[in-house]
Structures are given as C-alpha cells and as structure tokens.
FILOMAR-446987 format. One line per 4 residues: number of its first residue (from 1); for each residue x, y, z of C-alpha. Coordinates in pm, 1 decimal. Example, Ala and Ser with C-alpha at 12.3 -4.5 7.8 and 13.67 -1.06 7.14 Angstrom:
2
1> 1230.0,-450.0,780.0 ~ 1367.0,-106.0,714.0
END
This chain:
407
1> 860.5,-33.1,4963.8 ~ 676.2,-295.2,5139.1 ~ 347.6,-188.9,5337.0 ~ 503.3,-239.8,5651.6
5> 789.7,-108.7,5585.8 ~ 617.1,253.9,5557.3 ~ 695.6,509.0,5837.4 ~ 467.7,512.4,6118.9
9> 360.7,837.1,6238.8 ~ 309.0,940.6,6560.5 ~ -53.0,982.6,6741.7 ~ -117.2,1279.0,7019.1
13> -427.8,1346.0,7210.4 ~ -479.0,1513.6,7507.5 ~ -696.7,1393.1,7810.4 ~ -910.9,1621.3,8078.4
17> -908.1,1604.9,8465.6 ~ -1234.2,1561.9,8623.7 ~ -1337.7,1637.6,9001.5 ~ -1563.2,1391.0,9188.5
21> -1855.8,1562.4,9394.6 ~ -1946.9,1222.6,9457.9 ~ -1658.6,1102.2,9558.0 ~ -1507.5,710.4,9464.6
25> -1304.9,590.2,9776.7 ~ -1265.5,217.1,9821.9 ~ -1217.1,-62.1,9590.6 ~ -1431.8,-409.1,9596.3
29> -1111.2,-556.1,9319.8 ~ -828.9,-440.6,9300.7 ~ -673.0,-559.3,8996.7 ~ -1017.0,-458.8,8789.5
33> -1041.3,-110.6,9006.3 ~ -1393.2,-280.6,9057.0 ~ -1542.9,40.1,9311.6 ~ -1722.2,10.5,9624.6
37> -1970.5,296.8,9521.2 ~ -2054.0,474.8,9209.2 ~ -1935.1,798.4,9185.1 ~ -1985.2,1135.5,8964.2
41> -1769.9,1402.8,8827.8 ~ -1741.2,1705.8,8653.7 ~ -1472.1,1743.1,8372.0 ~ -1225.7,2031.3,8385.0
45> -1170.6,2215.1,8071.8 ~ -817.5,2118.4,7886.9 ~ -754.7,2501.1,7792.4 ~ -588.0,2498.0,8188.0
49> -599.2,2159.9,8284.1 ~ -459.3,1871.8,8054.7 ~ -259.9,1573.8,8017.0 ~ -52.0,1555.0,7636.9
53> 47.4,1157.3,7535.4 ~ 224.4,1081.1,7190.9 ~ 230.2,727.4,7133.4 ~ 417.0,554.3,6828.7
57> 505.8,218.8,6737.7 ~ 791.8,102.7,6481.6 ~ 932.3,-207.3,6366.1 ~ 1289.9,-78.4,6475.6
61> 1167.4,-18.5,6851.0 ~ 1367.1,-308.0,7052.6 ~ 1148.9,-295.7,7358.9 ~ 817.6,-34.5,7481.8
65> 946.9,218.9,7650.2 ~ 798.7,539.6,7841.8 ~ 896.0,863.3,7923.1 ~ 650.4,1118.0,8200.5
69> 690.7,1481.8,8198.8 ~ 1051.1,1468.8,7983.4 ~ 1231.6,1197.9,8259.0 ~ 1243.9,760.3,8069.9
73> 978.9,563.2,8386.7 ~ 942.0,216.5,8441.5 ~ 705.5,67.6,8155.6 ~ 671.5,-237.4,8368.3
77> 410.4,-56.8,8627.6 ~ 102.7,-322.8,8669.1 ~ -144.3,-83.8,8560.9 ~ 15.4,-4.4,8290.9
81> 62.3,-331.9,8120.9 ~ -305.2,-412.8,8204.7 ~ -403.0,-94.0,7948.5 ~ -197.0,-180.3,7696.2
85> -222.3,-533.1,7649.5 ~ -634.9,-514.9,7661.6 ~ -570.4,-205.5,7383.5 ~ -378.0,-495.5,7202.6
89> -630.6,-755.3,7267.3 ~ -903.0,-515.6,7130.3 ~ -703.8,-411.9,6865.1 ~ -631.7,-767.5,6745.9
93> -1000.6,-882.2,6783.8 ~ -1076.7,-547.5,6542.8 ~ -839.8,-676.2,6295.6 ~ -919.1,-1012.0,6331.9
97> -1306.8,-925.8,6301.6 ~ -1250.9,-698.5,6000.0 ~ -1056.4,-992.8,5811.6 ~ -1328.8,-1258.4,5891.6
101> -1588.3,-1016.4,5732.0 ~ -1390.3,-913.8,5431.3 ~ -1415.5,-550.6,5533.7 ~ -1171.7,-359.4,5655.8
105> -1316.3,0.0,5626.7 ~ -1177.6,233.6,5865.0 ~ -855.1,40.5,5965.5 ~ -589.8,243.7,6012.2
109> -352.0,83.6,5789.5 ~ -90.4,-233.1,5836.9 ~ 36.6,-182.1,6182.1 ~ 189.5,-469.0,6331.1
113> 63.7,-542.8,6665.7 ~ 390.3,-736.6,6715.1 ~ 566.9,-389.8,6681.6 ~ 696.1,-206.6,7038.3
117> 556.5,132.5,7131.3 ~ 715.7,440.1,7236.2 ~ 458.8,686.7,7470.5 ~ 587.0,1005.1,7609.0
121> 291.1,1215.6,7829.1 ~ 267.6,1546.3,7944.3 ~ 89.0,1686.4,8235.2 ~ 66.3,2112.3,8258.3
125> -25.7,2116.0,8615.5 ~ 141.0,1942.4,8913.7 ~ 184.7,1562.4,8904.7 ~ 27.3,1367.1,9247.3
129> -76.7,1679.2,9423.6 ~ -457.9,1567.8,9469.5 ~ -530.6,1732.9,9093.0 ~ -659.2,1404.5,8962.8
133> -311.4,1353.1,8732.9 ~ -347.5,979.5,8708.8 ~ -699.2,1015.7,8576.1 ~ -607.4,1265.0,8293.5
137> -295.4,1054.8,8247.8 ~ -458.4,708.0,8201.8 ~ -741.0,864.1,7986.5 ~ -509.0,989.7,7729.1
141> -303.3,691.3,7721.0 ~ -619.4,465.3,7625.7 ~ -730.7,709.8,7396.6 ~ -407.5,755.4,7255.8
145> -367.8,402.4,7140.2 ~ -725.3,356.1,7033.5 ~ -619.8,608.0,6790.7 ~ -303.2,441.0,6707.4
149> -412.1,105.8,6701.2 ~ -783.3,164.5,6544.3 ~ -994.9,75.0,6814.7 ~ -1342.9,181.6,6887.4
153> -1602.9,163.3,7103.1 ~ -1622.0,149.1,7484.8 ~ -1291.3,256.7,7611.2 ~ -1394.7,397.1,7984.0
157> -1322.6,33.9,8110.4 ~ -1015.5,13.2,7994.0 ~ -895.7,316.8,8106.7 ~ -1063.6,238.5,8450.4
161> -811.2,-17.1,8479.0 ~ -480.7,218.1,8503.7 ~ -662.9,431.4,8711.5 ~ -1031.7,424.7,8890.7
165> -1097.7,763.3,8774.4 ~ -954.9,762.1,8503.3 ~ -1295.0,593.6,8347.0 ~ -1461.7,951.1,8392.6
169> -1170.5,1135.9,8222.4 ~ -1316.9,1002.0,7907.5 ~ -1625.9,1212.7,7861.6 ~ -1633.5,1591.8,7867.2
173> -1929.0,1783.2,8103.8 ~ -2054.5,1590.3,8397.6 ~ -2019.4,1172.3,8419.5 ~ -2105.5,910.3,8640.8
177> -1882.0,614.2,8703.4 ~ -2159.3,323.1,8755.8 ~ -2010.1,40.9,9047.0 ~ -2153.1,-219.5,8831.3
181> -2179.5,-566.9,8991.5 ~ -2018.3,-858.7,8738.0 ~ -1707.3,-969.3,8884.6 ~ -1498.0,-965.4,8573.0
185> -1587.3,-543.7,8588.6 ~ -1771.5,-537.3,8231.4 ~ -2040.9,-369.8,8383.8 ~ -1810.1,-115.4,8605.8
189> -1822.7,199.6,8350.1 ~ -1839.5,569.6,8290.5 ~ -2153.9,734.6,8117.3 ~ -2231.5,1134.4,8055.5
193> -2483.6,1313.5,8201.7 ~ -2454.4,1599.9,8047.4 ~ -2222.6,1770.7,7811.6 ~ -1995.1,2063.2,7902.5
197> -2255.1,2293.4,7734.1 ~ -2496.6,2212.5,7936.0 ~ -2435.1,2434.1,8258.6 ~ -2262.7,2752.2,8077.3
201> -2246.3,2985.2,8374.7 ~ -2067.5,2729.7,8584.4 ~ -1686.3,2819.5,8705.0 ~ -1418.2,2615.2,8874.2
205> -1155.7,2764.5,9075.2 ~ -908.6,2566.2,9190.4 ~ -701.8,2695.9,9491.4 ~ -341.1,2559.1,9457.2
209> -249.3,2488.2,9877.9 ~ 27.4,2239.7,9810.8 ~ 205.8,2107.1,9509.7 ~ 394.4,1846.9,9688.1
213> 336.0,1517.7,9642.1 ~ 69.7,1322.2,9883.7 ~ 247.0,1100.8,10250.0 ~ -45.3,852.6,10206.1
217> -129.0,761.2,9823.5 ~ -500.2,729.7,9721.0 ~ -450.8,323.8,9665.9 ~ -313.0,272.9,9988.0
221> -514.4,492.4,10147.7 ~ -818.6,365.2,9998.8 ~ -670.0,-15.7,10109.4 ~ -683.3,107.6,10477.0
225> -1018.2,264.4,10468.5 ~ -1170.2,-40.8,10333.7 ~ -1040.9,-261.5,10597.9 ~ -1094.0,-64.6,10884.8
229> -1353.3,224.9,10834.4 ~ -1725.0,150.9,10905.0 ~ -1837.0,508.9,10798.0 ~ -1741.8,395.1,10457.0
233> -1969.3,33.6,10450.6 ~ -2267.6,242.4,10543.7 ~ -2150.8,543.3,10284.2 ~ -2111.5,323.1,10033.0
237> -2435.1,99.7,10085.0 ~ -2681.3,383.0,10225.1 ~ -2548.9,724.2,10185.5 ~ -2416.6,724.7,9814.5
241> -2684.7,560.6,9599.9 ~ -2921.2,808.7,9716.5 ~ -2708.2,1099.5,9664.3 ~ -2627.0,984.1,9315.2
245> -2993.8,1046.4,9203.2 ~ -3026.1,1391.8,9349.4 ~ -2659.4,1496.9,9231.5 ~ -2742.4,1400.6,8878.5
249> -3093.1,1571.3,8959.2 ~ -2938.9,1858.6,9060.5 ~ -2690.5,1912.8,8768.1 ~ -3001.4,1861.7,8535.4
253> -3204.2,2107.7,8652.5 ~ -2876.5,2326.9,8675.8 ~ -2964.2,2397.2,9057.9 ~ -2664.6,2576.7,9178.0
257> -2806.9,2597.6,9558.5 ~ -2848.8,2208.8,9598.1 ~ -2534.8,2138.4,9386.2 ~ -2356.7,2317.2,9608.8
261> -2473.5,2174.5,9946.9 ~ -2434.6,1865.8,9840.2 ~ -2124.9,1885.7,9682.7 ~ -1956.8,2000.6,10002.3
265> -2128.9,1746.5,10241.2 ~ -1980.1,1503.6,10005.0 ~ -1659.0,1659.9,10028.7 ~ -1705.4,1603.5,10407.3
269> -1804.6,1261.4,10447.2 ~ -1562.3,1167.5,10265.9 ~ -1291.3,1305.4,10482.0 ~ -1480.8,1220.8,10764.1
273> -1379.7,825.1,10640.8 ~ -1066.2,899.5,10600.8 ~ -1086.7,1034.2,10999.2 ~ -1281.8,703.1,11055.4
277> -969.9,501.2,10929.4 ~ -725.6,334.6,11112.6 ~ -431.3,481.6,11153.2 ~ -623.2,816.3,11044.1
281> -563.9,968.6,10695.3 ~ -498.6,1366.5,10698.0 ~ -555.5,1527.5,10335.8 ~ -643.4,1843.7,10416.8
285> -381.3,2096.8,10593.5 ~ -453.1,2443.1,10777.6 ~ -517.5,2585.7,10519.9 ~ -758.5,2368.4,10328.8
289> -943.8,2446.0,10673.8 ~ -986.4,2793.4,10663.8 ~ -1094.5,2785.5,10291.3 ~ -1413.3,2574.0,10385.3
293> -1438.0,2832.1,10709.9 ~ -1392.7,3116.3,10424.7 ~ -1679.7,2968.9,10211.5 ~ -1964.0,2946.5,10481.8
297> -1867.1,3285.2,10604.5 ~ -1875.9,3396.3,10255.9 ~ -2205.5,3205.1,10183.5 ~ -2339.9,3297.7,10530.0
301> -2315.4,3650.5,10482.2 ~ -2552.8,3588.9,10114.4 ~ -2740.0,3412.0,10307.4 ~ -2730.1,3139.3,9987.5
305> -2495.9,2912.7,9858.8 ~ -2256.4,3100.2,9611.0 ~ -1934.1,2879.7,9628.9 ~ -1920.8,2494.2,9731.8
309> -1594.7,2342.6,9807.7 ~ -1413.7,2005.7,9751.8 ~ -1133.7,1834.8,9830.6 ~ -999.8,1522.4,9704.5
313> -728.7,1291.5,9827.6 ~ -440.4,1632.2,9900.5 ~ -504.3,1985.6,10076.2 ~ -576.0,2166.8,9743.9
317> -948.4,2365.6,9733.0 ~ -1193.0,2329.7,9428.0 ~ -1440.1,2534.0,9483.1 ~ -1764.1,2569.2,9204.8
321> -1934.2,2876.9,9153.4 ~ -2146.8,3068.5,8895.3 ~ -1963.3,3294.9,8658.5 ~ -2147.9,3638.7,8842.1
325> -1978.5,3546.8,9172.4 ~ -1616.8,3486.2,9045.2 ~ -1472.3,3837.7,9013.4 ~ -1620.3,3937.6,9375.2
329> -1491.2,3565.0,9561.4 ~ -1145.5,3573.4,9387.7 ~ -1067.3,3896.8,9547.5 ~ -1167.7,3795.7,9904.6
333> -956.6,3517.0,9851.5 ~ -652.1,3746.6,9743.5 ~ -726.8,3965.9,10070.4 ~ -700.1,3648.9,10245.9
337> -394.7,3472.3,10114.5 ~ -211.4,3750.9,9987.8 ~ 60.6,3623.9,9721.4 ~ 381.1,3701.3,9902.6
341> 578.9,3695.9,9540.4 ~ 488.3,3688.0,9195.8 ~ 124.9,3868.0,9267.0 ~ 87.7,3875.3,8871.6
345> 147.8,3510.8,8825.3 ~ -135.4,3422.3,9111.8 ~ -450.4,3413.0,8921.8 ~ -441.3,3151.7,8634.7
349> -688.0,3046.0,8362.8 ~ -981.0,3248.0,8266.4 ~ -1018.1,3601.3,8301.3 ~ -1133.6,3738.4,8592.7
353> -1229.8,4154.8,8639.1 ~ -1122.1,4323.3,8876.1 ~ -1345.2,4352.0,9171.2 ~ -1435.1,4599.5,9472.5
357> -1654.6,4392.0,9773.8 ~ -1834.1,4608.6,9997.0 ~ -1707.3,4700.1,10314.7 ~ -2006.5,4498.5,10486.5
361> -1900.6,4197.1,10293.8 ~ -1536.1,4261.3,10440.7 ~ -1590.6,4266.1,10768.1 ~ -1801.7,3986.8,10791.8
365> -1586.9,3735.5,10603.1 ~ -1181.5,3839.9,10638.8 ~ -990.6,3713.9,10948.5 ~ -602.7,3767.6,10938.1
369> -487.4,3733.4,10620.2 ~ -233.9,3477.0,10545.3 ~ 59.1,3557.9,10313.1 ~ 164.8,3331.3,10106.4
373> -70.6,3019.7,10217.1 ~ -198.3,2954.8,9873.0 ~ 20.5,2879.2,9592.7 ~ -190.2,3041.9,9295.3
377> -552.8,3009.4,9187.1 ~ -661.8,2891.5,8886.0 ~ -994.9,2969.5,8711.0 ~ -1173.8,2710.7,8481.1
381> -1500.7,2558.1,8398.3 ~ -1647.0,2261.5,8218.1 ~ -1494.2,2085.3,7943.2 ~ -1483.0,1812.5,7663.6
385> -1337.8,1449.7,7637.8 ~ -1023.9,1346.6,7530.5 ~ -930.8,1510.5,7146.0 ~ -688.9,1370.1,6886.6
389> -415.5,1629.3,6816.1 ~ -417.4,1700.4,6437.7 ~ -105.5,1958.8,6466.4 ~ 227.7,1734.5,6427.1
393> 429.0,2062.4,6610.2 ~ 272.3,1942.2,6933.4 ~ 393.5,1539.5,6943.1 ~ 655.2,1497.2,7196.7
397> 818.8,1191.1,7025.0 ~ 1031.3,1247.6,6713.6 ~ 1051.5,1054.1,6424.4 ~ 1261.0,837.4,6582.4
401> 1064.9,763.7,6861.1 ~ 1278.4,952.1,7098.1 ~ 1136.4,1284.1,7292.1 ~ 1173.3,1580.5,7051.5
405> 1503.1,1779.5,7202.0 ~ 1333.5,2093.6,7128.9 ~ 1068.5,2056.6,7455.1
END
C-alpha cells in the first residue's frame, strides 16, 4: 500500500470558553477582526464548559463538509474559509520549509493538503445565548487542524479570524487580547497572564437567564455601536488602556476586592455603549437586572466585594467569587429564583454544600422571590487551553468521515 493510500485517522480536541472583564466591543477591520480596544479574559474550565471538534481529511472526501451539534451547516460561512485556508497556507509553508531543509522531524505523516476535510463540533452548553460559543467553537477548530495538519506555533491569530474572541480561547487561566496596530492584524494577538493555577480559590457561577438565541448578534451589534456610539471612541481610546494595566494588576496580585469592582464597572460601561447606540441595543432582561441589584445588596450588607457580575452580549449573569462565599451566595440565589421544576437539575458543575445564611443576611438582601426566572446555575472556575483528545471513543466522525450514529 502506497503512503497515501494509508487510512487517515481522525483528530479531536476540545476548546474552552472564556469571559471578558474587559470587554472587546467594536471592530477597526472587519475581515481581520482587527479590535478597537484590547481586551482580557478569564478561561472557563472545560470539565462544564467546552466545545468538542473532530476533524479528518481523506482522499475519498468529494467536497469539505461540516456538521454543528449533530445537524450538516453551510461550510461556505466567510469566517470559516478564512481559518481554514490560512491553516492550509501554514500547513503548506511547514511542509514546504521542512523539505527545503531536509528535515522533516515531527511531520505528521503524508497528508495531502489537496485532500477535503470532514469537521463535526460539539458544544455542551447552549449555542448563541451570550456563553461565548463562537469563541470555544473557533478555538477548537484552529487547534483541531493544527493537529491534523502539523502546524505549530502562533495560532491565536488565526483563530481570531473566525471569531474576535476566539483568539483568547486559546490559552487556559487569564489572557489578554492585545489591539495591535499593523493593518494586515499580525500584531492583533492573544497572550497569558497567568495560568489557571494561578488564582486557586477563584469560582465562576454562571446564572443561566435565557437560552434563546440573541435579536441583535454581537457583529451587527458591534457594526452599529461603532458608527454611532461616542461612549465607545472615548472607551476605547481613554477608558480601556488604563483599565487593562490595573485588571492585569489586579489578577496578579490575586486582589479579589479590586477585581471585582472593576470587573462590574466594566460590565457596565459596556452596556452603557450599547445604550449609547443608535437604535439602542438591549442585552440584558429583568432579570439580568435584579441579579446586579442582588449582588450590591449582597455585597452591601459585607460591606466588601464578595461577588462581581458580568454580562456579555445576552441576559445571562457570570458572576466571580472566592470559593468561601459560594455555598452561602448560591443559596440566596435559590431563595430568589426558586426553580419552579426540576429543583435537582438547577445547580450544575462543581459541588456546592449546602448552606444556612443568617436571618440578618436574609432580610437585608431577599425581595420577592421569582420562580422560575433563572434557568439553572452552573458552578465553575479557571481552566486550561485547548487539549488534543487521545481517547478515539470520543471522535464524532467515523471512519468514514460521517458523524458516528451512536451520538
């Protein structure tokens, strides 16, 4: 049997979400995703929160095809063809480099470039509800084919092109996506600040409002508030830059009180430019209100700041806290969105004890409950990169490049 005639086995990784508490809202290209300010995130830990992409290329494959959450989707999608045919280009230029030095060390066999690819992805948490799905999703794709096609090196610009925030999917802990300022966007990457381990005691909970998808996308939405919103010039040029130093600051010295101020001001500004747009954009719902009310009264009555809130593009809460506050916050939020079904499907992800508040705290921070305003929490915290998937149960592509019947 020829070389290339050998059977080409599929490659699976999985990709994280990340949460921006400096938020990225406005392009300056958009065909490079070239951003207006820098931004910084933390990455959510895949145990709850991951995207799942087999990718797998064959000789017998007729045309690339694609297949999201189990349902065939156009391959053609602009974004899309911009990741795969710069993986190609890098992949040819590694190949092509390795042959001109007369070393080919590390190449990951005879794979014809020429050949089609097959990619089927998986998301385990809801697709377009403000949970950052294109980010995991484009992350895992790049990485994906690095791994199938050999490539190395920088990847967050790549990936920055299928999605902006996608670029910060691509480290694990806490990253900053840097503007840059070339205009072909070589300069326009993601860097870590710190690695997952480096703020143990640090929780997410993530409080599930809607899981319906968004009435104003982030592109277009982000197209509107560029043209018309003045708040974001001067957020971009004299707000942000400053409040990149102090985040990163602030997540070195692991300095949970200024972390969490700033993370919610952030939170609000950037809302406040999606107010400042014209027509106005409307992310947040009723009840993405009366969780930020819930927090200060929560945080008023501590007379600190326990839990900071944020809220990206959609009404759903993420709210950071230290580990010691968890058990005690997740049941004032049960006493004040009561599940109205399913009560022991409504906490998700990490364990959480079970938890008696005082009566003082009670008082001070319930209102009328609301049944059945919040979907279900989910408790996570900080979390690695992108990881190749060394288990050939998990690929969701067969051997014969369709998706395996059995998922």
């Amino acid at each position: 049997m020829a070389e290339d005639d050998k059977p080409l086995a599929p490659v699976t990784c999985t990709a994280p979400v990340n949460i921006a508490v400096i938020k990225y809202w406005g392009k300056r290209d958009e065909d490079l995703i070239l951003p207006i300010n820098s931004s910084l995130s933390v990455t959510l830990h895949q145990d709850q929160l991951r995207t799942t992409t087999t990718a797998v290329i064959s000789r017998d494959f007729t045309e690339d095809r694609l297949w999201l959450n189990g349902k065939e989707a156009d391959v053609g999608h602009p974004r899309l063809q911009s990741c795969l045919r710069e993986m190609r280009r890098l992949a040819r230029k590694r190949r092509g480099g390795g042959d001109s030095n007369g070393d080919n060390s590390g190449d990951p066999g005879p794979l014809s470039l020429a050949y089609k690819v097959h990619i089927a992805s998986e998301n385990n948490f809801p697709t377009a509800a403000g949970l950052a799905s294109s980010a995991a999703g484009y992350a895992c794709l790049v990485y994906t084919l690095a791994r199938l096609y050999g490539v190395e090196g920088e990847l967050s610009e790549v990936a920055r092109q299928g999605s902006g925030s996608a670029c910060r999917s691509m480290f694990g802990g806490f990253v900053q996506w840097i503007m840059g300022e070339n205009a072909d966007g070589k300069d326009s990457v993601a860097q870590q600040v710190a690695p997952e381990t480096h703020w143990p005691q640090l929780r997410v909970l993530i409080l599930v409002v809607s899981a319906e998808k968004k009435l104003v996308g982030s592109t277009a939405g982000m197209q509107t508030s560029v043209q018309t919103s003045l708040l974001l010039k001067h957020r971009a040029k004299a707000v942000v830059p400053e409040r990149m130093a102090q985040m990163i600051e602030h997540i070195q010295q692991q300095d949970f009180e200024a972390f969490g101020k700033l993370t919610m001001k952030e939170s609000n500004q950037f809302h406040a430019t999606c107010l400042d747009t014209f027509p106005p954009i409307f992310y947040l719902n009723d009840v993405s209100k009366q969780v930020v009310a819930l927090v200060h009264r929560f945080n008023g009555h501590h007379g600190k700041t326990k839990v900071a809130y944020t809220f990206d593009a959609g009404p759903n809460a993420v709210l950071f806290m230290l580990e010691d506050t968890v058990d005690e916050f997740v049941e004032v939020v049960k006493r004040s969105f009561p599940p109205e079904k399913n009560s022991d499907q409504f906490l998700t992800g990490l364990p959480v004890e079970a938890a008696a508040p005082s009566e003082e705290l009670l008082s001070a921070v319930l209102t009328d409950p609301v049944p059945g305003a919040i979907q279900y929490l989910l408790l996570t915290k900080p979390g690695p990169g992108p990881v190749l998937v060394e288990d050939a149960s998990c690929h969701l592509l067969g051997a014969d490049g369709l998706p395996r019947s059995n998922r």
